[in-house]
C-alpha positions in Angstrom: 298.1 15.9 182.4 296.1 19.3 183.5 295.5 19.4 187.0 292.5 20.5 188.6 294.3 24.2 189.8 295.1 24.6 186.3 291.4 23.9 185.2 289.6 26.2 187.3 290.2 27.7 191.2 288.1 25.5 193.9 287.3 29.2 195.1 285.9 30.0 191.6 283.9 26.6 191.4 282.2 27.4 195.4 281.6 31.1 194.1 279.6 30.5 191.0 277.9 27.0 192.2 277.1 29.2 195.4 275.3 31.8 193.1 273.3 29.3 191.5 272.2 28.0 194.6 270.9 31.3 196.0 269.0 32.1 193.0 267.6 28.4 193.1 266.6 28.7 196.7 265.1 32.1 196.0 262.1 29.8 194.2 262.3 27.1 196.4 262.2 27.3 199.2 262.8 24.8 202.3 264.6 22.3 200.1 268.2 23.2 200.0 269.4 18.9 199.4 267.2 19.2 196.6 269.0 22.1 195.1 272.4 20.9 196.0 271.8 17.7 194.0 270.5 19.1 191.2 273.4 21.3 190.7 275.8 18.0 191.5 274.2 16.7 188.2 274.5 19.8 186.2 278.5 20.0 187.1 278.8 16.0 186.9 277.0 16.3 182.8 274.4 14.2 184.3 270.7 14.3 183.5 268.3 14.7 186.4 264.9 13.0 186.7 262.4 14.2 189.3 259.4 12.2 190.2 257.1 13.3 192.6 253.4 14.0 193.5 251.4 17.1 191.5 252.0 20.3 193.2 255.3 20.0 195.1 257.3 22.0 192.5 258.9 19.7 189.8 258.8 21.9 187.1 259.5 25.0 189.6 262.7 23.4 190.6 263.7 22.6 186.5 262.8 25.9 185.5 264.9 27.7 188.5 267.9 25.6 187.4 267.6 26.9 183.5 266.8 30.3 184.5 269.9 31.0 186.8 272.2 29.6 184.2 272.3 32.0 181.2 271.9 28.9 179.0 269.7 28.2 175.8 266.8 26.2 177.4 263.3 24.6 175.5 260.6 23.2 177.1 258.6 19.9 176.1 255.6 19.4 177.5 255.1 15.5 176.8 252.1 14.1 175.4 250.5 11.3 173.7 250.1 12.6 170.5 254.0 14.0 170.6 256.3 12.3 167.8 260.0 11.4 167.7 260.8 14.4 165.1 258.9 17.1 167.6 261.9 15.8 169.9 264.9 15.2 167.7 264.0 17.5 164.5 263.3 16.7 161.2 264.7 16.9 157.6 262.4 18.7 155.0 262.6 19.4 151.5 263.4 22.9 150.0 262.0 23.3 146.9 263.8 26.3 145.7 267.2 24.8 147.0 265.8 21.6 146.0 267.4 20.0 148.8 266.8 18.7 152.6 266.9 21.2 155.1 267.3 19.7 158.9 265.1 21.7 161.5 266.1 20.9 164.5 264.1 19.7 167.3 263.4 21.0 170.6 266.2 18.8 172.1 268.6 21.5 170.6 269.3 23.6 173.7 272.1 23.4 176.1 269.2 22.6 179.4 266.1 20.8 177.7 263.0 20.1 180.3 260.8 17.9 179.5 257.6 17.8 181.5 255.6 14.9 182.3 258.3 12.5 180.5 255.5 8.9 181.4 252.8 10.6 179.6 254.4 10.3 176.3 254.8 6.6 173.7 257.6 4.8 174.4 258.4 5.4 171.0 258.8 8.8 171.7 260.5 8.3 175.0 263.7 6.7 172.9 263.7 9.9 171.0 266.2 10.8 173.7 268.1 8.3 174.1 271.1 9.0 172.2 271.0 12.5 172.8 271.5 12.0 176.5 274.1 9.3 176.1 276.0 10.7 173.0 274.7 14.0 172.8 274.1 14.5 169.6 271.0 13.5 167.5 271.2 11.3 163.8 269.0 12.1 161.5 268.6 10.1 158.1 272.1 9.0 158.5 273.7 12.5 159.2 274.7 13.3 162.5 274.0 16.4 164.4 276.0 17.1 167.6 274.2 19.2 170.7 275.0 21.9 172.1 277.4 21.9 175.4 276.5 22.0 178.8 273.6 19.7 177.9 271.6 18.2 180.7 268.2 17.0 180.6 265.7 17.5 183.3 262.7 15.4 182.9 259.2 15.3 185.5 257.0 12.6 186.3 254.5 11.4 188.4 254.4 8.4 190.0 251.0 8.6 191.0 248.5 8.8 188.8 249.2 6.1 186.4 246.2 6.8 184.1 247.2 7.3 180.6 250.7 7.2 181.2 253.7 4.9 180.0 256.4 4.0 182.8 259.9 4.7 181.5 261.5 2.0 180.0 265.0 0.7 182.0 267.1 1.2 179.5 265.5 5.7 179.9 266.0 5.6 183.6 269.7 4.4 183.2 270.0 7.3 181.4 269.2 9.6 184.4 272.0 10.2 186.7 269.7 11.2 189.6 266.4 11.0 190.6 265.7 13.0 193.2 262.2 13.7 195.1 261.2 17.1 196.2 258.5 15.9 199.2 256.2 18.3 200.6 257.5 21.7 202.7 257.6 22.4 206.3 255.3 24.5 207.4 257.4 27.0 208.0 259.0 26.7 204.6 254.9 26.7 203.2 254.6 30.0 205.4 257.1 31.2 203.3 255.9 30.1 200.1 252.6 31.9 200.5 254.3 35.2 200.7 256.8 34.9 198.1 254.4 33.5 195.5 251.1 35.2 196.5 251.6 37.3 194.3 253.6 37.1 190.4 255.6 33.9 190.3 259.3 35.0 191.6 260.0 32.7 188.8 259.4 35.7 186.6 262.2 37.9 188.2 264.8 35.2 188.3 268.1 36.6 186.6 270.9 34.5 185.1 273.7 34.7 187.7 276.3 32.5 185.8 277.5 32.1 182.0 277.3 28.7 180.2 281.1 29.1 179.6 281.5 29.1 183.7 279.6 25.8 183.9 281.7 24.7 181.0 285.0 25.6 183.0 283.4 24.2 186.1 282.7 20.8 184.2 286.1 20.6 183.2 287.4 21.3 186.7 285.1 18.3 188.1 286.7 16.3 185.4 290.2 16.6 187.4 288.8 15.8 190.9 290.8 13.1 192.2 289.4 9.4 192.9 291.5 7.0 195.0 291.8 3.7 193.9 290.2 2.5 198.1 287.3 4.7 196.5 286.9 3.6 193.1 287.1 -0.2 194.1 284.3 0.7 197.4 281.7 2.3 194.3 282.6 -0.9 192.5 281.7 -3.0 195.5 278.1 -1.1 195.8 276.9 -1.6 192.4 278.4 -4.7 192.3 276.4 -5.7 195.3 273.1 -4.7 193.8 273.2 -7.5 191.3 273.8 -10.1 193.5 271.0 -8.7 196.5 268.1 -11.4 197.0 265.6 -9.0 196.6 266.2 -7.3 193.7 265.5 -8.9 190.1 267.7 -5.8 188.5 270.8 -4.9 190.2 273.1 -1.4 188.8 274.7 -1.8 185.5 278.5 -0.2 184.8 276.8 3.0 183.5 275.5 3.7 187.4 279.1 3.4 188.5 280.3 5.6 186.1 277.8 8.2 187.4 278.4 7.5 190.6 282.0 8.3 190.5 281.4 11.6 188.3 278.5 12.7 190.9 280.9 12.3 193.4 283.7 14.2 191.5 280.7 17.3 191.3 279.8 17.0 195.3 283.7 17.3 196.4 284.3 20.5 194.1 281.1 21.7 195.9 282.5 20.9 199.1 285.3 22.6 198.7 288.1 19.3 197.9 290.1 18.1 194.7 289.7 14.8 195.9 286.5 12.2 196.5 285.8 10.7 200.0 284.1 7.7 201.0 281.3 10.1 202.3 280.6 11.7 199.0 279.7 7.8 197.7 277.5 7.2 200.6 275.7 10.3 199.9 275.1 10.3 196.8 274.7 5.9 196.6 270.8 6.6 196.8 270.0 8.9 194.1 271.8 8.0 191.8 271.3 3.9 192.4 267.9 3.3 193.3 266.0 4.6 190.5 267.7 1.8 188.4 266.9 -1.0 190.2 263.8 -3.5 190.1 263.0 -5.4 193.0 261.4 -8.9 193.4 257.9 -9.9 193.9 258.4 -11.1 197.1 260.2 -7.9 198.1 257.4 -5.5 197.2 254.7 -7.6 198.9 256.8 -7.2 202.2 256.7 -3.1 201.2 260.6 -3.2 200.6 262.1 -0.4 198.2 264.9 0.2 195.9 266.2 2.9 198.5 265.9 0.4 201.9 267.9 -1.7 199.8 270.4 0.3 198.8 270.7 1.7 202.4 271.0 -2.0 203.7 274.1 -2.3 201.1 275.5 0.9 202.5 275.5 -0.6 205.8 276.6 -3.7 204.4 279.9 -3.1 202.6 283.3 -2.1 204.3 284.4 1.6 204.1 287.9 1.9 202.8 290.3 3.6 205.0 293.6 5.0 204.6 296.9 3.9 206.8 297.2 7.0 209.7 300.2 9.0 208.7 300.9 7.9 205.0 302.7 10.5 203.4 302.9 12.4 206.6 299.5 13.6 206.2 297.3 14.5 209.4 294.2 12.1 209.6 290.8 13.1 211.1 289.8 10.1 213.5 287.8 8.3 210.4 291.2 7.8 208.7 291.2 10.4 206.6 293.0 13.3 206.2 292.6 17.2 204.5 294.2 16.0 201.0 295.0 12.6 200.2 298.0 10.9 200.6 300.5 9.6 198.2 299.6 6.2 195.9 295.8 6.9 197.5 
């Protein structure tokens, strides 16, 4: 079995991530969580939705993420009018080869963005479904695979509602993440007059990593270590979601899954080889709450998705590991530097 030294250096992984982050934060500005989550999806091969109000930066923040990673990236600006094949590609006769020639679609890039994904059919929302589940794209019967790292990173707005389709369940499952940008302090607005008074600083962003470094990074998430205590407390969470009186929906298995592998992503960002209870908790909001549909009688009382998954948090037991297993030195919470044997 590879271990994760012999994947990639953790010093490599902060290094590189650390890069990205700078050049992120360069654009926006005052949102460093933000930033930090969106490259925990990137790293985890997760696909990041971000739903906020007009003029907070959505398609700033998806744009920052492409343009630091020297990655093929394409743009969709979604629209009613769009069709499946603008998405996935289409096959179209050659008449001197007198034969189908596929042209792909604008899903063919390793970081696609696709802008305003509610404003767009339903139809043409399940255009991406397999792609961001299987990553590849069939088309009459023949299968195409996409290129690797893939991520999608899709904007919406939650707001105006006019002329606009809500994202089916089965699409939001699909996103890892969904993360809300909110406005800026003042002091961080201050800021942003300055740097973009003048040309966007969008336009001098340079790459500052290689798609092959994500690709070694992804593989060196893949080797983070996950404690059976932690697996079993990620379990628990989702597990409580379906059972909560005021939710109608709860988390299906595919939000443990990404649970687990965003919290693989935020322990090789924090520096470990192994997943804490802490990483879960953090991450238990974003990548839950999006997913789940609560009652009638729980939105009349003004309750959300993230209350109730905060509730949960509050709810379930923390594992914790027996002090001085393996001769390992503890912090108070029970947990020590690395983790101990049969952990």
């Amino acid at each position: 079995m590879t271990t994760f030294d012999e994947r990639a250096d953790l010093s490599d992984l902060s290094s590189t991530a650390d890069r990205v982050r700078r050049s992120m934060e360069s654009v926006i500005e005052g949102k460093p969580e933000v930033v930090r989550l969106s490259l925990t999806v990137l790293l985890a091969e997760g696909h990041l939705l971000i739903e906020d109000v007009p003029g907070v930066g959505k398609t700033m923040l998806a744009k920052a993420l492409a343009r630091s990673v020297d990655c093929s990236v394409r743009r969709i600006q979604f629209t009613p009018d769009l069709l499946p094949s603008d998405i996935t590609g289409v096959s179209i006769y050659d008449q001197q080869r007198q034969d189908f020639e596929f042209k792909p679609g604008a899903v063919f890039a390793q970081i696609v963005i696709g802008d305003e994904i509610n404003r767009a059919s339903p139809k043409t929302q399940s255009a991406l479904l397999e792609s961001m589940e299987e990553r590849h794209v069939t088309i009459d019967g023949q299968t195409y695979d996409l290129p690797s790292p893939f991520m999608v990173v899709a904007t919406q707005n939650p707001i105006e509602m006019e002329g606009t389709y809500p994202l089916p369940e089965a699409q939001r499952d699909r996103f890892m993440v969904r993360v809300s940008i909110g406005y800026p302090s003042p002091a961080a607005e201050l800021e942003m007059i300055d740097v973009h008074s003048g040309a966007s600083p969008l336009e001098d962003l340079q790459p500052v990593a290689h798609a092959h470094e994500i690709g070694k990074l992804i593989d060196a998430v893949r080797g983070v270590h996950v404690a059976d205590q932690v697996r079993r407390y990620a379990v628990e969470l989702v597990a409580a979601t379906r059972s909560h009186p005021e939710l109608r929906l709860g988390a299906s298995p595919r939000a443990t899954l990404h649970l687990l592998r965003a919290s693989r992503a935020a322990a090789a960002l924090a520096g470990r080889d192994f997943v804490l209870p802490d990483d879960v908790q953090s991450l238990a909001v974003p990548v839950l709450a999006h997913r789940l549909l609560p009652t009638s009688q729980a939105q009349l009382s003004r309750r959300t998705a993230e209350q109730v998954v905060t509730e949960i948090l509050q709810r379930v037991p923390v594992p914790t590991a027996a002090p001085g297993a393996a001769g390992v030195p503890h912090r108070p919470d029970g947990y020590g530097q690395q983790p101990p044997r049969g952990y």
